[in-house]
Every structure is written in C-alpha cells, then in structure tokens.
N, C-alpha and C positions, 0 to 999 in steps of 0.2 A: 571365530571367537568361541570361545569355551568358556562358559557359565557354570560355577558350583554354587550351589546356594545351599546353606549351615542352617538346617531345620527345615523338619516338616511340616510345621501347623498352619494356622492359615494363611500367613500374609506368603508364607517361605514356598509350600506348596501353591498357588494362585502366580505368582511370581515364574514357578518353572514352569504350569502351562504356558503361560503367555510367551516366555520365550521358547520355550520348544514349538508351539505353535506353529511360532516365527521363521521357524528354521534353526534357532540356536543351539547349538549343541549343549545340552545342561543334563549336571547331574545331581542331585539333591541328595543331602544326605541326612539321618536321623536315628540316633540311639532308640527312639521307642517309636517312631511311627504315630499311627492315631492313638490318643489317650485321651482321658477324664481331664478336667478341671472343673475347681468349684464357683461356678457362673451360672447365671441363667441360661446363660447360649441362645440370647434374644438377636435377631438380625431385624433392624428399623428400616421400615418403609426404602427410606434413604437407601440403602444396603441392596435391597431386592429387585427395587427398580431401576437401579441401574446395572446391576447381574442379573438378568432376569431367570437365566438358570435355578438360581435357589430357589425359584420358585414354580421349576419344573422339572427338577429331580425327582425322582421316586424313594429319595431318601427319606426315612420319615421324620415327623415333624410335627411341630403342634402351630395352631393357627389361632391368635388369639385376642379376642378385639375388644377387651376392658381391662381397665388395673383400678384395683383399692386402694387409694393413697390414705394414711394416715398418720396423724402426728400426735406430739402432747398436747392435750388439753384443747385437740382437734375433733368433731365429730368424724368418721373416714366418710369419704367420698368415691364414688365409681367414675371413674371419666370412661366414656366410651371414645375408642378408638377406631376415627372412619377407614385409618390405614393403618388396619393388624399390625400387630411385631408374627417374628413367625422364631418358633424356637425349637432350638434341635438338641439333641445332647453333641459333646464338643467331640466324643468318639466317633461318634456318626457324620459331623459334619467334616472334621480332619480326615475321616477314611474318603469322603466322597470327593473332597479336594485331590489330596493325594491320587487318588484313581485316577482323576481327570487329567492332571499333570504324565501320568503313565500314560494313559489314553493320547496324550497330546506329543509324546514323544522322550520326555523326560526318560534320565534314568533315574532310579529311588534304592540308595543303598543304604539298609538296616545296618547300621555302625556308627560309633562316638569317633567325632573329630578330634585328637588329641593335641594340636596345634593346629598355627596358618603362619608362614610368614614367605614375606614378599621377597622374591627372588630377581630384580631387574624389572621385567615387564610379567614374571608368571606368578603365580603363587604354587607353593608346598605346601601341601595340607596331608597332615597324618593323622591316620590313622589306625585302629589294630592289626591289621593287616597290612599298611604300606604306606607309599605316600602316593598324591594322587596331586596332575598338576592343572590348573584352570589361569585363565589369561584374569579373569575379574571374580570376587567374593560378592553373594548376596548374606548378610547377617541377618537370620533369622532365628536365633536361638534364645528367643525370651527375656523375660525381665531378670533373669538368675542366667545371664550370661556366661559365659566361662572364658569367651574370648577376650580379657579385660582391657586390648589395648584397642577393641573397636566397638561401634556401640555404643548408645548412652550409658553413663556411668552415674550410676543412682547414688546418691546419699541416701541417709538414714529420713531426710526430709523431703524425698522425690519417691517415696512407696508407699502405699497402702498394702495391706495384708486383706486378703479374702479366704473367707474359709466356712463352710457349710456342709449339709448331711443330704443323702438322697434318700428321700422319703417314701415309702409305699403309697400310691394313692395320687386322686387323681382331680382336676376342678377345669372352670374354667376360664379364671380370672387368675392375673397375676397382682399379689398385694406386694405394695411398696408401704416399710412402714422408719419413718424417723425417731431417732431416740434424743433426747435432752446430752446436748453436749459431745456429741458423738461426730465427728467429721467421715459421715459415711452412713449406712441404714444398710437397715433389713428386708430381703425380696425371698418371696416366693412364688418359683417359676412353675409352672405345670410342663412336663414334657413328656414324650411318648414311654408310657409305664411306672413313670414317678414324678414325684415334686424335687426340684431342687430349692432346698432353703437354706439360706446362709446370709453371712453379715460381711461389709467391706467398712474398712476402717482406718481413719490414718493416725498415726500418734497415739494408738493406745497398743497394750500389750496382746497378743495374740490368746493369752490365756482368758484377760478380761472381755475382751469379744465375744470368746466362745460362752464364757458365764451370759453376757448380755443376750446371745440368740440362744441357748438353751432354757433359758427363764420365758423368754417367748412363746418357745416353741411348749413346755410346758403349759404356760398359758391359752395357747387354743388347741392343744391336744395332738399335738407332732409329735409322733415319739420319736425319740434319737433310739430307744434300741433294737439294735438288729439293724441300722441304718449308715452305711457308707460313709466315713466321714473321708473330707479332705482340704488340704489349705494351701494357699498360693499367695506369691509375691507379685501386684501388678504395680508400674508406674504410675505415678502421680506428679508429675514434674509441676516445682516451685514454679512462680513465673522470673526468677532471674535465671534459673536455669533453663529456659527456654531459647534463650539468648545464645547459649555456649551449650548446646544442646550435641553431641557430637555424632551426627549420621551417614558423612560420609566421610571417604579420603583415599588416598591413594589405590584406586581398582578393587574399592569396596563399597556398596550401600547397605545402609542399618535399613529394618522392614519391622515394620509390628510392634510389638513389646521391646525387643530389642533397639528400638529406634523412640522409646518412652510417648510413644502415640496410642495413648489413652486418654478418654475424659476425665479429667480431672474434677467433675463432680459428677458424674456416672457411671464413672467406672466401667463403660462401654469401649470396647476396643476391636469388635470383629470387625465392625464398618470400616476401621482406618488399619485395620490389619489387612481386608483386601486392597485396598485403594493404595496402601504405601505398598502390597507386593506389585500393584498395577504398573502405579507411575516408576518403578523403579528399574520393572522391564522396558515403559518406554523409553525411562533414560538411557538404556542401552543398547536400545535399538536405533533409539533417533539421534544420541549426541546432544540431548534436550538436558540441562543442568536438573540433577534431583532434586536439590534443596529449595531451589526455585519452583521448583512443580507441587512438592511439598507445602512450602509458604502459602503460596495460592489456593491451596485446593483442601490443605490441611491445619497444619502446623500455626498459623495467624489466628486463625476461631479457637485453635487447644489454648491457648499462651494467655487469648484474651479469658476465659474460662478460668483458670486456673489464677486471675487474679479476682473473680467473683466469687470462687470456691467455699473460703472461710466466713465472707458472710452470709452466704447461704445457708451453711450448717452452724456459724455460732453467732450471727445479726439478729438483731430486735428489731420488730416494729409496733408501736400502739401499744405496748408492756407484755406483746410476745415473741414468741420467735419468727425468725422469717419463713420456717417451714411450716408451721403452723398457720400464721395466715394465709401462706401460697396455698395451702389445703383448704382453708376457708373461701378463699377466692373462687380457688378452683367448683365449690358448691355453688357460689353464690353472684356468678357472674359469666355469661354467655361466651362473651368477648376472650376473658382470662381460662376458660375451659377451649377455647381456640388456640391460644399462646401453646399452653399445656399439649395439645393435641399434637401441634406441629414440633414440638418439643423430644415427645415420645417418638416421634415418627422419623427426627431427625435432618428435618427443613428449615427450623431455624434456627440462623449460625447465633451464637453469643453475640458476635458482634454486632447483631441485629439486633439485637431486645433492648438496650433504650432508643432507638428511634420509635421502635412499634411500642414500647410503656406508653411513649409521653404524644405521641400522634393517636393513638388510636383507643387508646383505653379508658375508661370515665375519672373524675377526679379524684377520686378515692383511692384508684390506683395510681393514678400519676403520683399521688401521696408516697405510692410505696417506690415507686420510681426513684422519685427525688433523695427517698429516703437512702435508698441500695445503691445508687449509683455517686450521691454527692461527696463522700470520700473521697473518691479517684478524680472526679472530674467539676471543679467548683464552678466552670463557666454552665453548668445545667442547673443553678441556681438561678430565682428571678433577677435580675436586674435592676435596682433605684433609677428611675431619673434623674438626671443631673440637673434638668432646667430647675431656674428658678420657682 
C-alpha cells in the first residue's frame, strides 16, 4: 500500500510518521512546509501526555502554569494550572513534526497538489512537476481546502476567523480576555521570543475584529508596530453540520482542519489535529472504520460543544453574562477553579459537565447548571410530585 497524505502541518505530518513507522510507503506532500499561523500554539495537558514526545523534544517551547481569565464587568482572575499548557510557535512545531515523519521513513515533497482523482483502485494526483500515483489519500490540507470534493465543506456559518500580531516581549502567564457580544475572545500567549496576541471570532467581520484587538492591545501597551500581523480561517462547525460532517470516502480520510475538528468554543485544534492524523493511520493499518474511531474518541465531545457554544459567548445568568460569572466563579469557588482547571488541561469532555455541575458543585452553581443546560434538555428540571 502506498499512502500520500495532502499537507504538511500537524495532523498531515503525525499521520505520515505513524505510517512510515509502520512500514507504509507514504509520501507527503506540502506547498510551504512549516509556516506561521496566528494561534497560541498551546498543546493541553491532554495532547502531551499522551505524545509524550512534545514533551521531550529539544524543540523549544514555553511552559506555562497560569492564565488571566477576564471578562465584562468581571474583576480577572489567575487560575493556576497544576498541568501546564506548553506552547510552541506553530513553525517550530510543524518543522519538528515534519522532521520526525522524515526521520520515520516518509517521503516529504515541497510542491502544490494541483488535483486528485480516483482512478479504479489508485489515485492521480498532480502536480507541477507530474503526476504521482498512491492506492489511499490522507486530507490534510486545512480549513482553506482546495480539494472541494473532499473534506469538510464549511459554510459561511461552520468558520471562525483568527487573526493577531507577534509581539516583542515576554511574561509568564497566558491572558484569556472575553468581550460583550463577541462569539470568540482575546488570548495572549507567551512564546519563545514573543507574545502572540490575537482575537478569534465568529460572525463578525475580519476588519471589526481587528479594530476590537487593536483597541486592546492599545489599552495595556501592546504595540502592533513593527509587529507581525497575520490571519486565518479555522472551523467551527454548526452542530447540524456535525451530522453530515464529510471526512471520509472512497480511499480517502479528512485529518485536522481539513476534517472541521476544532473546538467549537476554543478554538483549540492541535490536540485533534494529532489524534485525527493518529486514528487515521490506525485506520489503515488495522481496517478499523475511521469515522467510528473518530465518533468515539473525538467528533461526539466537538458536536456536543458546538451546541453549548452560543450560550457560553451570548447566555445570561443573574443579569449577567455567562462568561462573566464563569470568571467570577472561577475566583470564588474551589470546586468550579477544578472544573476550569481540567478544562484548560483538556480532561474534561463537554459531555461530562452536567453530570459533574449538578453532582458535585454547590447550589449556587447548580443554579448555573440549570440555567445553561435547561434549553436542551428539560428532563434536568425538578420534577412536581404527582401524589395527592
């Protein structure tokens, strides 16, 4: 068997070690190789301990064990984190992938795939130079796909837009800040040499974004000049489009961005960029269904997410917002700076968080429980007695 896999970054590179590994014959192919993107380039707890690698590479890296959450009309808050994020810039960590796929057997050809189509049992796939034939496709080519007939295929209401400046300058806390009305917030990452600061945002205009993190960034003394800008389309997938989500078919699997596996409200996507280039090699090595491996391990927790999304960024609670009181909480309760913790860290699924609101938390929060969840599901309302 002969494996091409359409992109380098990380799900696409991660994907061709494991099959070259294996013994597969793979060849990866990538127009630009490692490059930028405007991200934190945070890998969660989740992420490192199960690749324990990233976390003994010699790549460098920042290590970083608190975040500033703040909101409107929220005093900000430090949560300390017992399991670091650890953050790279995305050049450094796509070169180290890549290398590793090299190292592991892969080949890696610097060239744009000009097509793919299915030829019987093979694929053709051109490029500037020829055509090149492989028995299976891996899709790894982003949320700005090019290959339109494979892939998830984003509407206008399955994207968010990311987009931020790299800053001179150094700290060692990452701040998460929410704005009024915004389906997305403001992070800045510390990483080796600079800060990355930028905003992610869904439904609003790329211009008005940048006005919103520029006025920020003026406000506690970030200067944008002289500073890197750059901006990106990642997925956000609706939760019906979860459904008809399109990531595999005929001798091809979608991996990463290009398969719309991002959080849909954190906009975090390296952890299921390695994990879908993971399970995608096991799919093909083992004959193990992908979307099934998928379901299980990913795709079920993004889907349930992505129907909690909107009222996390535009929900009230008590006559304020929901992120504001999650910031309050987060100061003013032991328990809900636990929730948070294992949150940032990446242990617990969405579909876990009303059992553990309304089992573990004090009544105050059950309150918010009730509040966040009774929309969707009206049996987590109390119950009348019927008896006489």
């Amino acid at each position: 068997m002969k494996v091409a896999v359409l992109g380098g970054g990380p799900s696409g590179a991660f994907a061709a070690e494991r099959l070259a590994a294996a013994g597969v014959e793979t060849i990866l192919f990538d127009e630009k190789l490692a490059w930028e993107k405007p991200c934190g380039g945070g890998l969660t707890y989740k992420a490192w301990s199960e690749y324990p690698f990233l976390t003994e590479d010699a790549t460098p890296h920042k290590t970083v064990t608190e975040s500033i959450l703040a909101a409107p009309k929220s005093k900000p808050v430090t949560l300390k984190l017992d399991r670091p994020l650890l953050i790279y810039s995305r050049f450094d960590l796509n070169g180290m992938l890549l290398n590793r796929a090299q190292k592991a057997g892969a080949q890696v050809e610097q060239t744009r795939i000009l097509g793919a189509e299915r030829k019987g049992e093979k694929w053709a796939l051109r490029t500037k130079t020829g055509t090149v034939e492989a028995d299976r496709c891996i899709i790894a080519t982003g949320a700005r796909n090019p290959l339109k007939d494979f892939g998830t295929e984003l509407t206008a209401g399955d994207a968010m837009l990311a987009l931020g400046y790299y800053v001179p300058g150094d700290r060692a806390q990452i701040d998460i800040q929410f704005l009024p009305g915004l389906d997305g917030y403001i992070w800045v990452f510390p990483r080796c040499g600079h800060l990355s600061v930028g905003i992610c945002g869904k439904g609003e205009a790329a211009s008005a974004l940048r006005v919103r993190l520029e006025n920020y960034m003026a406000e506690r003394g970030l200067a944008k000049e002289g500073a890197t800008f750059y901006s990106h389309l990642l997925p956000s997938l609706e939760t019906a489009s979860w459904q008809q989500n399109r990531i595999s078919g005929e001798g091809w699997l979608a991996v990463g961005d290009a398969a719309g596996l991002v959080d849909p409200i954190t906009g975090e996507g390296l952890y299921y960029a390695l994990r879908s280039g993971d399970l995608a090699a096991q799919s093909l090595l083992t004959g193990a269904c992908y979307a099934e491996l998928l379901k299980h391990d990913v795709t079920e927790d993004l889907a349930f997410a992505s129907s909690l999304a909107h009222r996390v960024f535009h929900g009230s609670f008590l006559g304020g917002s929901v992120t504001s009181r999650m910031v309050q909480c987060t100061g003013r309760s032991a328990k809900f700076r636990d929730l948070m913790q294992d949150l940032f860290a990446g242990t617990q699924p969405y579909t876990g968080l009303k059992e553990r609101l309304f089992q573990n938390l004090s009544r105050s929060l059950l309150q918010i429980g009730f509040s966040f969840f009774a929309a969707e599901d009206y049996s987590l309302q109390p119950k009348r007695s019927t008896a006489p």
